[in-house]
C-alpha positions in Angstrom: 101.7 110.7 71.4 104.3 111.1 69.1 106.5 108.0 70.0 103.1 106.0 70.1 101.7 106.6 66.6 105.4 106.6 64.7 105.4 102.8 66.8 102.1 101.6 64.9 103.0 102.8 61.8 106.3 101.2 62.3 104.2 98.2 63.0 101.9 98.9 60.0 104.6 99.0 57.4 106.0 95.3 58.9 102.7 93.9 58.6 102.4 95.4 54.6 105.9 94.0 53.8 104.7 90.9 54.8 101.4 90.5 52.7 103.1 91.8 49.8 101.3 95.3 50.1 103.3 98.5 49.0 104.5 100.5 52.3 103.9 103.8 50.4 100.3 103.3 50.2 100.4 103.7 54.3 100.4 107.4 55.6 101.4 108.3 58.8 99.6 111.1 60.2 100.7 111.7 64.2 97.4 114.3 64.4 95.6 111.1 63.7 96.4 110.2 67.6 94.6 111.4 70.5 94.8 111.0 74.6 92.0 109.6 75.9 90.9 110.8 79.3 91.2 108.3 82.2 88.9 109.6 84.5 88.3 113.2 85.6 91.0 115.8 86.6 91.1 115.2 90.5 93.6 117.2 93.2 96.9 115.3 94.3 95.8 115.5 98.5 92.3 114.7 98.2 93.0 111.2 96.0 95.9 110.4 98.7 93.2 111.0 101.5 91.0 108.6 99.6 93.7 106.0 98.5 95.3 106.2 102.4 92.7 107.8 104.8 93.1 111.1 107.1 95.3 110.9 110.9 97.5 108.0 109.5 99.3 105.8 111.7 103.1 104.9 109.5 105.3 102.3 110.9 108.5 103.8 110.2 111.1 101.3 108.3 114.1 100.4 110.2 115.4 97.2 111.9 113.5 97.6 114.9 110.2 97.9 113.3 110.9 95.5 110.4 111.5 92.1 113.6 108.0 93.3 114.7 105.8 93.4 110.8 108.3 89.5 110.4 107.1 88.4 114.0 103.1 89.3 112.6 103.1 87.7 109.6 103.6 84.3 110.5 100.8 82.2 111.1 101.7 80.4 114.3 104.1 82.1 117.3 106.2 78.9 116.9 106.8 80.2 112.9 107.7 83.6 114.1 109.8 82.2 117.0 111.8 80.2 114.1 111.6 83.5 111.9 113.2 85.8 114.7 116.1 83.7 115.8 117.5 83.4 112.4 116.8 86.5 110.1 115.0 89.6 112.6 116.9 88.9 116.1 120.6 88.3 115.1 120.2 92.1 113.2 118.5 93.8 115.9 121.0 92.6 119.0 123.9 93.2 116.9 122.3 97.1 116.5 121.8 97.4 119.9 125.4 96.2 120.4 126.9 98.5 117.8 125.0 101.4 119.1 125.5 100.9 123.3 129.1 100.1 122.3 129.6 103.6 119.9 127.2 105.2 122.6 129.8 104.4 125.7 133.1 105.1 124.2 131.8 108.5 122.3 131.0 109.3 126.1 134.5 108.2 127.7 135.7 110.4 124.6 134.4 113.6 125.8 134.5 112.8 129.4 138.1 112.5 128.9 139.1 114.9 126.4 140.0 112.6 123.2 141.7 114.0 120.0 141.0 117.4 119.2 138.2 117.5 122.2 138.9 120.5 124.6 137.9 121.1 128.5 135.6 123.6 127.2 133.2 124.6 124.6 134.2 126.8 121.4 132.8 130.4 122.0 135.2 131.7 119.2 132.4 130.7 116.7 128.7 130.4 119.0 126.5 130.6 115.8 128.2 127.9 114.4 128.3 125.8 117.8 124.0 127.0 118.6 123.3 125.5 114.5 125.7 122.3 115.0 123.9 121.6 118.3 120.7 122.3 117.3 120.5 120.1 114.3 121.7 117.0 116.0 119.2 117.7 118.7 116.3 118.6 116.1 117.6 114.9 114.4 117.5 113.2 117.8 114.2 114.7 118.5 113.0 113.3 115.2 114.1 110.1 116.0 112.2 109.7 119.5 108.9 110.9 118.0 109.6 107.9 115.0 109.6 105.6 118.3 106.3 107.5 118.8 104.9 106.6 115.7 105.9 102.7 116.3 104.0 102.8 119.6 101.0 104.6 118.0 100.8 101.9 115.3 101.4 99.4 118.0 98.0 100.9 119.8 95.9 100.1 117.0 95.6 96.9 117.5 93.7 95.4 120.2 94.4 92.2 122.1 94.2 88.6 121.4 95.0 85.4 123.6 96.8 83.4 120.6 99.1 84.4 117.6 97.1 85.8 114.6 98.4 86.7 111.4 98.8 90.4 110.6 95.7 91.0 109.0 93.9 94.0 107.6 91.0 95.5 106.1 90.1 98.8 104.1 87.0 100.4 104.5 85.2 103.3 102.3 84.1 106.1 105.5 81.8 108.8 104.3 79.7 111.2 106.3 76.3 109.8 107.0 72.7 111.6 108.1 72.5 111.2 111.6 69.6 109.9 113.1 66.6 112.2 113.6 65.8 110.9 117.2 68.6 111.9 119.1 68.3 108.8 122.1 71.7 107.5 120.6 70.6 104.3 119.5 70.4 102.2 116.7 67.0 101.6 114.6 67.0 98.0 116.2 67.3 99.2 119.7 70.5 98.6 120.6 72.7 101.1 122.1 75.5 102.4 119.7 78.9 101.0 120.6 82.0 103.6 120.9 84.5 100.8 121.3 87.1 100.2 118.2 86.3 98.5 115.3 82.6 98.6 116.0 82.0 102.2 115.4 83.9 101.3 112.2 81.4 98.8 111.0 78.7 100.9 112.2 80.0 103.5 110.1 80.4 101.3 107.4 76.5 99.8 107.4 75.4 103.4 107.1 77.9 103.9 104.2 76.1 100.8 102.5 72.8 102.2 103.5 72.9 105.5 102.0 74.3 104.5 99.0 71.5 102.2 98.5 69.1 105.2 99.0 71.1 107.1 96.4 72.3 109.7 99.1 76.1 108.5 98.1 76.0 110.1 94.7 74.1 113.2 95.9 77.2 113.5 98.5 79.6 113.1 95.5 83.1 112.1 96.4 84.4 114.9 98.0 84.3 113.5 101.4 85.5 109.8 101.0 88.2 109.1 102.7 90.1 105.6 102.9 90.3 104.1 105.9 92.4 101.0 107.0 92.3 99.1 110.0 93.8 96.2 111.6 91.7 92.7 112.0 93.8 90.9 113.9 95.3 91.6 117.4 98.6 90.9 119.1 98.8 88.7 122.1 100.2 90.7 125.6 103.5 88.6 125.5 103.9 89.3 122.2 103.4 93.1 122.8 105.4 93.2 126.2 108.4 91.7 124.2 108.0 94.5 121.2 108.7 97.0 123.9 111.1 95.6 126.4 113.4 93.9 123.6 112.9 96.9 121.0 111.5 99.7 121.3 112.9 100.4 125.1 116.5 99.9 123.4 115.7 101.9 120.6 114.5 104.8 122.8 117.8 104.4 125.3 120.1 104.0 122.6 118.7 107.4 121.1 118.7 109.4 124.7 122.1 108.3 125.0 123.7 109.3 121.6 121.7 112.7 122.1 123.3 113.4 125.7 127.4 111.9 124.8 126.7 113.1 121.1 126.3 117.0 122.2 128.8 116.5 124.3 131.1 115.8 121.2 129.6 118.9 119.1 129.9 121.8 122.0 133.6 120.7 123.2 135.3 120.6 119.6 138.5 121.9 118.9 137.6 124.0 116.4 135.3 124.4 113.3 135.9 121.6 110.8 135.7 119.1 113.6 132.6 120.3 115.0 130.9 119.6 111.7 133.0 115.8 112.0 131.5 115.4 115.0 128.1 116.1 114.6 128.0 113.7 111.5 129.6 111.1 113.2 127.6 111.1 116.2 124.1 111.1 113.6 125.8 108.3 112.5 125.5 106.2 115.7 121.9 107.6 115.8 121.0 106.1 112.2 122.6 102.6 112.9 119.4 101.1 112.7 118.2 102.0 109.4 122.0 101.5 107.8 121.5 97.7 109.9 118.1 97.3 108.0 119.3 98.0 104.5 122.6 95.9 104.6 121.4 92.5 106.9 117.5 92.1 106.6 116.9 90.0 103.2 114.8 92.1 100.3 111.6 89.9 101.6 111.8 91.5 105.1 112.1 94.6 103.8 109.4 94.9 101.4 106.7 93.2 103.6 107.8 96.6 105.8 107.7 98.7 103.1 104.6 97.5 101.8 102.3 98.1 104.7 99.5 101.0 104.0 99.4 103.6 107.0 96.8 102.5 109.3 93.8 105.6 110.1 92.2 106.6 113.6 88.1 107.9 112.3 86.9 110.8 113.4 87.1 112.1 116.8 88.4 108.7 117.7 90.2 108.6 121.1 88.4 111.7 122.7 88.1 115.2 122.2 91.4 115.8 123.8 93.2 113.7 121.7 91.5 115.1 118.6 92.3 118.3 119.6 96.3 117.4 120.3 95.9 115.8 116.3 94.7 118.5 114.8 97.1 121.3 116.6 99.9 119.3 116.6 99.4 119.3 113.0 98.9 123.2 112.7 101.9 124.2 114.8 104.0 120.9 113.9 107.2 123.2 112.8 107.2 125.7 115.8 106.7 122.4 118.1 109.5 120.8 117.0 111.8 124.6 117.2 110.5 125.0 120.4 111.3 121.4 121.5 114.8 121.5 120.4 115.3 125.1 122.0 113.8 123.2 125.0 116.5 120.5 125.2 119.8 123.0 123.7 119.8 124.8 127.0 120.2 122.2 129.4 122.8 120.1 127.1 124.5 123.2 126.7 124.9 124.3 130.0 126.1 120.6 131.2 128.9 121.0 128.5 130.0 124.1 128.7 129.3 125.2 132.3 129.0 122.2 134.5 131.6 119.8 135.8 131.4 116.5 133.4 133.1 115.0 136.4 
C-alpha cells in the first residue's frame, strides 16, 4: 500500500510540474489508500478442488510422457509421425539406450566385484546399509507407481478409429436431488447410462437444471468441485505403441536399476561409498527426467507442463475401486513403508546371502 500511493503521488507531482502547478500544494497522505477486497476469504484445498477437481489423474513430466502429450496434439497421425521422428523419438531411444547401457554394466560391476565393491555386504555399519537400501528402494518404488499414473491417465480416454487432437473439456459437478421415483430412469424415459462421459453430461444437465430452479445458490459453493475430462480418444495403434515403445521400457529400465542398483548399495566397501553408490545408481533411475530438460525444445515441454490433471467423478469405476482411492489415500505413507520393507528383504538376502553367480 505504501509503495502504491508514494507511486501516484510521484506521478501527481510530474503531472503538476507540467501544468505549471506548485508541487507543494499536493499532499501525500499513504492512510488515504485502502485494499480493496477481491472476493471473499476462501480455504487454500477447497479453491484447488474447485480450480482442479477431486481423484486427479497427473501425467507426470518426463521424456517418456512428454513423446506421448507431442504425439496427441497434432492434428493428423502423419503430423505426429513427422513430430516423433525428429524432436520426441531421437530423446526417448537415446534414454533407453543410456539407461539399458548404465543398467548392464552397473550389473557386470557388482557381479564382478569392481573398485571398492566387496564379495559381501557391509555388516560393520547395518543401520547405515538398512537406510541406504531403503531409500533407493522407496525412490524406485516411486518411480514405478509414476508409470502408474501414466497408465491411469492413459485410461481416461476412450477409443477412437482415427487420430484426434488432444482435446478437453472442464465441467462444473455439484451434487444434485436425486429423483423421487427410484426406477433409475430419466424424466424422458430413458434408462440412465453408467458408461464414461455420459454420466458426466448427465451430471452436468442436472447441474444446469438446478441452478435454473435456484437450488445452486441455496447449495452454496461448498461442494463444487472442477472436473476435467478428455473429449477426444486415442486410436488402439496409437495406444499399443505408448506402451510397447514407452512405458514397457520405462518400467524395465526402472526394475533393472532397482535389482543391479541394490546390488551396488549392500556390497560397498565401506561408508562413503555406499552413499556414492546409491546416488549414482538414482542417477541411472532419473535419466529420463535429466533427458527431458536438456533435449526436448521449451515448446514440448510446456505443452506437458501445461496440461490440467484429469478427474475420475464420483464412485466412478466401481465400488472396489472407490474404496482402493480413498484408502490408498488414508494409509498412502504406511503403504509405501510397507512396500519398500516388502521388496528390502528379498534384495537383501540375494546380496548378501545368496550366490550372485
Amino acid at each position: 500500500g505504501g509503495l502504491l500511493g508514494r507511486g501516484v503521488w510521484l506521478l501527481k507531482m510530474s503531472l503538476a510540474r507540467s501544468k505549471g502547478l506548485s508541487p507543494d500544494k499536493l499532499s501525500y497522505d499513504p492512510a488515504s489508500y485502502e485494499l480493496e477486497k477481491v472476493g471473499g476469504a476462501f480455504n487454500p484445498m477447497a479453491e484447488s478442488q474447485r480450480e482442479n477437481g477431486i481423484q486427479q489423474r497427473v501425467l507426470p513430466e518426463n521424456v517418456y510422457t512428454a513423446a506421448i502429450v507431442a504425439w496427441l496434439n497434432n492434428e493428423s497421425a502423419s503430423e505426429a509421425a513427422i513430430g516423433a521422428a525428429f524432436f520426441t523419438a531421437p530423446p526417448v531411444a537415446l534414454t533407453i539406450f543410456l539407461q539399458v547401457t548404465l543398467t548392464y554394466y552397473l550389473q557386470v560391476g557388482v557381479k564382478d566385484y569392481d573398485g571398492d565393491l566387496e564379495a559381501v555386504c557391509l555388516t560393520d555399519h547395518r543401520m547405515l546399509l538398512y537406510t541406504g537400501l531403503s531409500a533407493f528402494v522407496g525412490l524406485s518404488l516411486g518411480n514405478l507407481y509414476t508409470i502408474l499414473e501414466a497408465h491411469n491417465w492413459l485410461h481416461m480416454f476412450g477409443s477412437c478409429e482415427r487420430h484426434e487432437e488432444l482435446m478437453l473439456q472442464k465441467y462444473l459437478l455439484k451434487p444434485t436431488p436425486q429423483a423421487p421415483t427410484g426406477t433409475g430412469k430419466e424424466e424422458s424415459g430413458k434408462e440412465r447410462s453408467s458408461v464414461y462421459p455420459d454420466c458426466v453430461d448427465e451430471a452436468m444437465d442436472g447441474v444446469a437444471r438446478s441452478m435454473e430452479g435456484g437450488l445452486g445458490e441455496a447449495m452454496g459453493t461448498d461442494d463444487v468441485r472442477g472436473v476435467c475430462r478428455p473429449q477426444s480418444g486415442i486410436t488402439p495403434c496409437a495406444r499399443a505403441s505408448f506402451y510397447a515403445f514407452l512405458l514397457l521400457p520405462w518400467a524395465a529400465v526402472t526394475v533393472g536399476v532397482l535389482f543391479a542398483g541394490s546390488g551396488s548399495v549392500l556390497r560397498s566397501g565401506n561408508r562413503f561409498d555406499l552413499v556414492l553408490n546409491c546416488v549414482a545408481a538414482i542417477f541411472v533411475l532419473e535419466l529420463g527426467e535429466v533427458t527431458y530438460a536438456l533435449l526436448l525444445p521449451r515448446t514440448i515441454k510446456n505443452s506437458t507442463a501445461g496440461l490440467p490433471p484429469l478427474n475420475r467423478v464420483g464412485s466412478e469405476g466401481g465400488a472396489v475401486a472407490s474404496a482402493l482411492r480413498k484408502y490408498g489415500t488414508l494409509f498412502f505413507f504406511w503403504i509405501v513403508i510397507a512396500a519398500t520393507a516388502v521388496v528390502d528383504v528379498p534384495l537383501y538376502y540375494f546380496w548378501c546371502n545368496w550366490s550372485v553367480d
